[in-house]
KEVOMI-368125 format. One line per 8 residues: their letters; for each residue z, y, x of C-alpha. Coordinates in nm, 3 decimals. Layout:
BEGIN
A = Z,Y,X; ...
//
This chain:
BEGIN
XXXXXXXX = 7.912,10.411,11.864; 7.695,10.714,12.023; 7.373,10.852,11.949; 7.125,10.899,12.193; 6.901,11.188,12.152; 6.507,11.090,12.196; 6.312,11.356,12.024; 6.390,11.654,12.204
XXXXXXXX = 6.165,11.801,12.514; 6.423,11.753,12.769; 6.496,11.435,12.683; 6.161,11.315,12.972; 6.361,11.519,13.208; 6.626,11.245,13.179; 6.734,11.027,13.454; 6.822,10.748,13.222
XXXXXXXX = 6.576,10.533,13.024; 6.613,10.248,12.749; 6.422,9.945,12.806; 6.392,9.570,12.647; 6.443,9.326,12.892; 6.508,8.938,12.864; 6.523,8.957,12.470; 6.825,9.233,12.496
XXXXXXXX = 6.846,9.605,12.549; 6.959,9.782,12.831; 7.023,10.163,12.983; 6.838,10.240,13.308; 6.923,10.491,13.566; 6.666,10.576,13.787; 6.519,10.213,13.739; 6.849,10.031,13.778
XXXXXXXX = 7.027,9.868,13.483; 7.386,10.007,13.417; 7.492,9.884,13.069; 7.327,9.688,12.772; 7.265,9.862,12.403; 7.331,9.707,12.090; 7.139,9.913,11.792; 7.248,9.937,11.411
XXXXXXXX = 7.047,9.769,11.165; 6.821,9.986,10.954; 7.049,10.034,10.650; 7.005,9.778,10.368; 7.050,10.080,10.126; 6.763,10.257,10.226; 6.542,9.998,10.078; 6.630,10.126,9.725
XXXXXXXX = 6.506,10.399,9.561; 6.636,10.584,9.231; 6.486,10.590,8.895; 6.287,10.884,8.959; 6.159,10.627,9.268; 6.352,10.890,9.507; 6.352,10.657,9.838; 6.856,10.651,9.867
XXXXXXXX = 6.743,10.779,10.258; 6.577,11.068,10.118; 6.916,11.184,9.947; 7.164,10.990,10.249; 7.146,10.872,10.574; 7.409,10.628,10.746; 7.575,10.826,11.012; 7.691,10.605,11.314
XXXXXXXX = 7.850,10.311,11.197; 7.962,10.378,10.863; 7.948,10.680,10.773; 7.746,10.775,10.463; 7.580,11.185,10.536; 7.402,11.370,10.338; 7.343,11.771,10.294; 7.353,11.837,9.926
XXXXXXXX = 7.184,12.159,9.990; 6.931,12.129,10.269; 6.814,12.497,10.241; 7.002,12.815,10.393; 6.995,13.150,10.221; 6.945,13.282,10.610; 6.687,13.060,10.707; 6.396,13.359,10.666
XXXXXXXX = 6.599,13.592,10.761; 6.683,13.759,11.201; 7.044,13.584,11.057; 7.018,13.205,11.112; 7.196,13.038,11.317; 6.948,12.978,11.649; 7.086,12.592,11.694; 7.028,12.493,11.327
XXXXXXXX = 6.757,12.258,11.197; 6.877,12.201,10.808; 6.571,12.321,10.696; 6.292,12.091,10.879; 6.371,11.771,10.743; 6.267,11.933,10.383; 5.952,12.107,10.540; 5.896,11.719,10.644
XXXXXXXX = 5.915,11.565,10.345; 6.196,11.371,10.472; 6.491,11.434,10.195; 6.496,11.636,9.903; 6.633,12.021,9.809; 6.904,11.994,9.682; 7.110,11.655,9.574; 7.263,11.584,9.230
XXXXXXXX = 7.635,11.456,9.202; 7.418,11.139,9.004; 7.242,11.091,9.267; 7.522,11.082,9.505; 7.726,10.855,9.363; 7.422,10.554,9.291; 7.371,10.604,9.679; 7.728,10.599,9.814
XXXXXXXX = 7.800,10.315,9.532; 7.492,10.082,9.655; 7.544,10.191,10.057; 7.919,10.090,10.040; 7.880,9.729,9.869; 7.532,9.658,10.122; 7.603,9.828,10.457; 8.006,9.865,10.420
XXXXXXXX = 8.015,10.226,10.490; 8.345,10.339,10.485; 8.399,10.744,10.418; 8.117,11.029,10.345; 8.049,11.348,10.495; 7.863,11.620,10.282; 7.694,11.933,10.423; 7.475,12.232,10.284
XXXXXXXX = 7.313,12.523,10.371; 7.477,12.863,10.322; 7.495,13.042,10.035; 7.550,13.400,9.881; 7.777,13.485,9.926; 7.894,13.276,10.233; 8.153,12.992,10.067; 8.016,12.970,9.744
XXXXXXXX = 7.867,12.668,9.875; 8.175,12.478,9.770; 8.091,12.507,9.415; 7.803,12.274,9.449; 8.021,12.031,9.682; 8.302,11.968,9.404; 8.085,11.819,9.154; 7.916,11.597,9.417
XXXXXXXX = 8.243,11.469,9.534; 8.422,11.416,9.210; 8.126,11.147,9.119; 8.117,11.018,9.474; 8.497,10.931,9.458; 8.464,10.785,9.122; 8.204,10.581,9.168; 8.359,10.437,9.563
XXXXXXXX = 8.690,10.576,9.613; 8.584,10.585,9.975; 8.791,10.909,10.167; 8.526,11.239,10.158; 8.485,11.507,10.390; 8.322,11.843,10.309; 8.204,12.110,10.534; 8.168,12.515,10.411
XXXXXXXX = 8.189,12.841,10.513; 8.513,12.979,10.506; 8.490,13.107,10.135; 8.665,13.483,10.044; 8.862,13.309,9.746; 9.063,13.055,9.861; 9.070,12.862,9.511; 8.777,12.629,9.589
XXXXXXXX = 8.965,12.511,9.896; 9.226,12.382,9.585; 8.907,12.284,9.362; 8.783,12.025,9.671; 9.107,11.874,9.714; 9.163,11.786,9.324; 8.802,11.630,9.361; 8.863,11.408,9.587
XXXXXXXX = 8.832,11.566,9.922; 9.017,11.451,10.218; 8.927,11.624,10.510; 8.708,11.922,10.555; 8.511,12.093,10.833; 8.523,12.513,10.863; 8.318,12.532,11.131; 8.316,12.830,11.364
XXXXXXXX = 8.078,12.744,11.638; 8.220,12.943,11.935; 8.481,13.168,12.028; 8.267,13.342,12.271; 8.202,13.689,12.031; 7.929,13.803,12.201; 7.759,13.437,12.230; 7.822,13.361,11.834
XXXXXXXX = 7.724,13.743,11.762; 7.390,13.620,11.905; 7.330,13.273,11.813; 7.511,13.290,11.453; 7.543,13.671,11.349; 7.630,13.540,10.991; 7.963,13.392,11.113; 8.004,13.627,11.350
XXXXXXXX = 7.998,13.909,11.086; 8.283,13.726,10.851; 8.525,13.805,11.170; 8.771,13.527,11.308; 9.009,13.695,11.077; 8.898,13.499,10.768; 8.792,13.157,10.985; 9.184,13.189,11.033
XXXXXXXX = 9.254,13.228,10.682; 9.070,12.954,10.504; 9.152,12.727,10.855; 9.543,12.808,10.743; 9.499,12.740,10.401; 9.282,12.419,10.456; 9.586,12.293,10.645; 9.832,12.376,10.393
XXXXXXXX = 9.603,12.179,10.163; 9.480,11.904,10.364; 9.746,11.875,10.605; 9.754,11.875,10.973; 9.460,11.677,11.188; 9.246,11.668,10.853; 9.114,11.994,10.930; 8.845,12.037,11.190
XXXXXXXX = 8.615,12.293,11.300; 8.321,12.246,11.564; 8.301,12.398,11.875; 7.926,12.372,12.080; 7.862,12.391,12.458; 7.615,12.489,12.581; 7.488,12.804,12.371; 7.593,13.043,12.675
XXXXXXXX = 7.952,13.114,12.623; 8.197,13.090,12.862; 8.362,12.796,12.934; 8.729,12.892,12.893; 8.665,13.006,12.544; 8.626,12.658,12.441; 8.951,12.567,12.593; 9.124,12.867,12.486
XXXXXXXX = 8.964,12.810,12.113; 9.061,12.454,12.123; 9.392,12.543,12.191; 9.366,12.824,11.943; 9.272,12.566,11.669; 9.508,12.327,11.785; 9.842,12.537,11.722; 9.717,12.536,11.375
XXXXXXXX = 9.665,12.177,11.291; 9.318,12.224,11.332; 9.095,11.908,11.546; 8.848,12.130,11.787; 8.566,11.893,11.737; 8.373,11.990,12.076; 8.020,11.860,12.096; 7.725,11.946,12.336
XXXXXXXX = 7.427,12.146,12.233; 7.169,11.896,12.132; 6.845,12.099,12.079; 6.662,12.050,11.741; 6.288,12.033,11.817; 6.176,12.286,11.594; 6.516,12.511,11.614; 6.532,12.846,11.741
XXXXXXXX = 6.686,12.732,12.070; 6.436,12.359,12.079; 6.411,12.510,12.475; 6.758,12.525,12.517; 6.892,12.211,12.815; 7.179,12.106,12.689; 7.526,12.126,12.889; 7.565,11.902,13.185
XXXXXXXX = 7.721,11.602,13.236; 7.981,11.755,13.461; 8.079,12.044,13.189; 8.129,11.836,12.925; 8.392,11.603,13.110; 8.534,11.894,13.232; 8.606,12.058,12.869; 8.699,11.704,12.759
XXXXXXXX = 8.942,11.622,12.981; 9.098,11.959,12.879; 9.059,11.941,12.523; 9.198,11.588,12.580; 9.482,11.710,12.703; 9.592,11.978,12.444; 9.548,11.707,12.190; 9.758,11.480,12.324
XXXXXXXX = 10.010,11.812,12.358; 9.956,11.935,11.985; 10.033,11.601,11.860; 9.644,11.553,11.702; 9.389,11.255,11.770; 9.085,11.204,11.622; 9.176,10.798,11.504; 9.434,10.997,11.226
XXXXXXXX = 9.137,11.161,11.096; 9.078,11.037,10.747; 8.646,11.130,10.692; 8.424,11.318,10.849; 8.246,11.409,11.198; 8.568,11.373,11.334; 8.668,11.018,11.253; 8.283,10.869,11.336
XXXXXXXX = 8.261,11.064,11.647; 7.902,10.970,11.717; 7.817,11.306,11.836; 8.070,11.372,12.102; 8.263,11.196,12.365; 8.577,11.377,12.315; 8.740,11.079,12.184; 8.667,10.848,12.492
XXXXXXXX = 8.891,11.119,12.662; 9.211,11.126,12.418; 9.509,10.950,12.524; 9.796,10.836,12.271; 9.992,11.164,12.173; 10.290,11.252,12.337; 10.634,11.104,12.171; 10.742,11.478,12.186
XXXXXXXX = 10.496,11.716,12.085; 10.546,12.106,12.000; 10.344,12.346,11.792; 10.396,12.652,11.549; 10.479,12.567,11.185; 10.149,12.484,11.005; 10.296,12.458,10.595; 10.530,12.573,10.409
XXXXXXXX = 10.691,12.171,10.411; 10.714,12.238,10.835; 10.840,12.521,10.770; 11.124,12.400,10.519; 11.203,12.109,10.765; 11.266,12.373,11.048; 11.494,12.598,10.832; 11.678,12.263,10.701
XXXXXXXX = 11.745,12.176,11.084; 11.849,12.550,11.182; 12.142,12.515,10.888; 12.281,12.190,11.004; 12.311,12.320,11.320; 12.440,12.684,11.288; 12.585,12.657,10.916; 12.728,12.319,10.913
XXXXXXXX = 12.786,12.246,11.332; 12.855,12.570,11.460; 12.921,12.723,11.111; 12.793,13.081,11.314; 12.703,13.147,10.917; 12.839,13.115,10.552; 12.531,12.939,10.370; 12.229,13.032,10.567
XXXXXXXX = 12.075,13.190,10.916; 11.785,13.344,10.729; 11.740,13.701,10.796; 11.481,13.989,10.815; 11.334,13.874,11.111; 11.247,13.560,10.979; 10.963,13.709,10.773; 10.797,13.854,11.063
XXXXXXXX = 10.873,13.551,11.327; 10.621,13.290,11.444; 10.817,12.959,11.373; 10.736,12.683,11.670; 10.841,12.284,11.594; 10.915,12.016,11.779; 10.835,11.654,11.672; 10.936,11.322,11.781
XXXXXXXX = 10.723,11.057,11.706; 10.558,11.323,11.395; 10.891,11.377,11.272; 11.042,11.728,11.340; 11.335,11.759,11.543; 11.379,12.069,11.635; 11.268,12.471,11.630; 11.335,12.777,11.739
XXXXXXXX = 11.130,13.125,11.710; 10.985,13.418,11.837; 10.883,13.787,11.713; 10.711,14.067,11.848; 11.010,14.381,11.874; 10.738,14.644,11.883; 10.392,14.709,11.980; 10.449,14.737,12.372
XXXXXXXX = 10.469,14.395,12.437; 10.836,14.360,12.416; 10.894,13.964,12.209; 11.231,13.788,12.142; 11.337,13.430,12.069; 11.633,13.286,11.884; 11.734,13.011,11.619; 11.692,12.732,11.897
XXXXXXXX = 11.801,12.461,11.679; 11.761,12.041,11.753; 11.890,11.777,11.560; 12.170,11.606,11.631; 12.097,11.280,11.749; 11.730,11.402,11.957; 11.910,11.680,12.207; 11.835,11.400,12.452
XXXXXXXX = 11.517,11.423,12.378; 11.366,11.692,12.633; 11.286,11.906,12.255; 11.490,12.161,12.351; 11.326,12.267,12.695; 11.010,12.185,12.520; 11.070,12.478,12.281; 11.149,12.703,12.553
XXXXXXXX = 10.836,12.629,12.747; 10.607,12.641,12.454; 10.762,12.985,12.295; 10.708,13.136,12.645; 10.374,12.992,12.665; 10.321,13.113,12.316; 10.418,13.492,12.359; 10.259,13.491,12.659
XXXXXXXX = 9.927,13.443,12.538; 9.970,13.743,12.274; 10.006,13.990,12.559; 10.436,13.973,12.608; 10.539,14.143,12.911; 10.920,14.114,12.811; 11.098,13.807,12.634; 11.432,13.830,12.587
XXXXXXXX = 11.696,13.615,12.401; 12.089,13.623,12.338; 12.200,13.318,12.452; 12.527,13.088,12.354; 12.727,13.089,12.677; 12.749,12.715,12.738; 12.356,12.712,12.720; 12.299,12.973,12.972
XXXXXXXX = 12.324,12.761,13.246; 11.995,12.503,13.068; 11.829,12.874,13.058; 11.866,12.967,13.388; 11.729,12.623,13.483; 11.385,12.689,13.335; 11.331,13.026,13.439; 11.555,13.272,13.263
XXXXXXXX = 11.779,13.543,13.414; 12.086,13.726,13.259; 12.088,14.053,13.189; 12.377,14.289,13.096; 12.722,14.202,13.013; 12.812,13.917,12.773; 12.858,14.058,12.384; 13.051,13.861,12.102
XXXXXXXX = 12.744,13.782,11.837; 12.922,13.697,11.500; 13.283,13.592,11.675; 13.109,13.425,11.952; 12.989,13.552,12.338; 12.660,13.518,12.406; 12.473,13.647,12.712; 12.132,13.854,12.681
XXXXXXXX = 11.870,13.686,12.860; 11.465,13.722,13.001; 11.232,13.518,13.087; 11.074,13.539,13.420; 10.725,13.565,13.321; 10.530,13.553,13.630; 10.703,13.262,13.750; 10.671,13.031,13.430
//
């Protein structure tokens, strides 16, 4: 399903137009018919009203297909205030006197209960307005989605602020919560400085924290953050950001500006056809890479996908993905493979390779078919830019695989983007002739490394 905006001023300046015809409806462009429409019924749900005689689409509205939406807060602490966010429009629908304040976890649940035995809706998303302080938000969301799961059992997503106490993230998840959205906006400092100075003031710094943590809790791909074109950043920081998110676990859900009539940017024209295919064929791309696709997602804006093409664009993932460690179980599963390779194959060690570098390494993974094969990692040597690799490790049984260049490429790649000017590795002789193959030089003369010559080695930079 998509949605087709129809209330917005630019909306006339449209080429296309939506026309019955023949008893069936069809998309026009420039006066010639290119594709019929089929429309959702009207919910049957929204013809029932609580006790109070609260109309269920004041408190919930079917999202797409199935998905059950509602804001249980529709105000924002910001919205008086030089702080809201310019694209946001949670606040006009109350003024209207189309939904109600705020929503009760009762409430909730007789909606959700009576829309999933009429219209077959199939997960729920729940939004609110911001709170003080920003995150706090999540203590009205548990309630709401312990009663919603008891009542349906249907998955739940949640969407907050990135809260400064990380507990709530654990609160959500014993409620019921399977997937939630922190949602960042833009990458672009200077664009999100001026469109949403509220997120822009909590720093990226905690975005990555409670985006981290979220994963840890929610697990990879059930994490998602939303990234908008079209507020006048520059395109590569969506790419970069999506990649950014990606390396986490996190789905960059991309969508185009669509200007709220009555919004602080209702004058905005959205981004053009030609950009968003563009970022979406890039985005596309990196998910495919990172091993994420939006059909895995379990709830959420993500998994209904009404609001954004991306998923038209994603292609199966790649047998053999690669990405840095995102929980402490990835992280176990690496260190696992690194002993039964240089404890119990090469038997380089007693009873483990862990040492002091460990702590302050970035840990990358390689998976076949989501299970990890492989790892190896990298870690800065000082501050001028100077990064080494080591603990290349696959399992036995997948060093056919292509993991191992895989590795290579993506810790280059990795250390690259973090400013490296020199990566350097000591190398087992018999592999110095794979490292040479994908870019790597020697350097010096071979050294015995725990009874056993190995040859220092760089990566040529420029050229990979």
């Amino acid at each position: 399903p998509v949605s087709l905006p129809i209330g917005s001023d630019y909306v006339s300046k449209s080429p296309y137009s939506l026309k019955e015809e023949g008893g069936r409806f069809l998309i026009f462009k420039e006066g010639r018919a290119t594709c019929p429409v089929d429309f959702i019924d009207r919910p049957k749900f929204y013809d029932h009203s609580t006790e109070e005689r609260i109309p269920y689409s004041k408190i919930a509205l079917l999202h797409g297909e199935n998905c059950l939406a509602t804001s249980v807060i529709q105000t924002c602490t910001y919205w008086h205030s030089g702080e809201r966010c310019q694209f946001c429009g949670i606040e006009l629908s109350y003024r209207n006197g189309q939904t109600i304040r705020k929503k009760t976890p009762g409430q909730l649940s007789e909606v959700a209960r009576k829309a999933k035995e009429l219209d077959s809706v199939q997960h729920i998303v729940l939004t609110t307005g911001t709170v003080r302080p920003p995150g706090k938000e999540i203590s009205s969301l548990v309630p709401c989605a312990l009663a919603i799961k008891e009542a349906t059992g249907l998955p739940i997503h949640a969407q907050f602020c990135p809260p400064s106490n990380m507990e709530g993230l654990y609160e959500l998840k014993a409620a019921g919560v399977d997937t939630v959205g922190i949602h960042i906006e833009s990458f672009d400092s200077e664009t999100l400085s001026r469109v949403a100075p509220v997120k822009a003031a909590m720093g990226l710094e905690r975005f990555e924290k409670a985006w981290k943590m979220a994963v840890e809790i929610f697990g990879p791909n059930q994490v998602s953050s939303f990234l908008i074109v079209g507020l006048g950043e520059k395109t590569g920081s969506i790419i970069w950001g999506s990649k950014y998110l990606a390396d986490m676990g996190v789905f960059p859900f991309v969508v185009p500006l669509r200007p709220i009539p009555g919004s602080l940017m209702e004058d905005v024209l959205p981004p053009s056809p030609e950009t968003m295919r563009e970022i979406y064929e890039a985005v596309a791309c990196l998910l495919k890479k990172k091993g994420l696709s939006s059909s895995r997602s379990l709830a959420g804006c993500v998994r209904c996908g009404t609001c954004s093409a991306l998923s038209h664009f994603e292609e199966a993932t790649d047998p053999l993905t690669c990405h840095p460690v995102r929980t402490r179980a990835e992280q176990e599963r690496a260190f696992e493979i690194r002993k039964e390779v240089f404890v119990q194959e090469q038997k380089l060690f007693v009873d483990t390779d862990v040492d002091e570098n460990d702590a302050k390494s970035v840990h990358l993974a390689a998976e076949w078919n989501h299970e990890i094969v492989g790892t190896v990692r990298v870690f800065p040597v000082n501050n001028n830019g100077h990064w080494v690799g080591g603990r290349l490790a696959v399992k036995n049984g997948f060093r056919n695989t292509g993991a191992g260049e895989l590795l290579v490429r993506e810790a280059v790649d990795y250390v690259k983007n973090r400013g490296c000017t020199k990566f350097t590795a000591h190398i087992q002789l018999e592999n110095v002739p794979f490292f040479s193959r994908v870019g790597w030089k020697t350097v010096g003369p071979i050294k015995d490394y725990r009874s056993k010559p190995h040859q220092l080695m760089e990566a040529d930079l420029e050229h990979i």
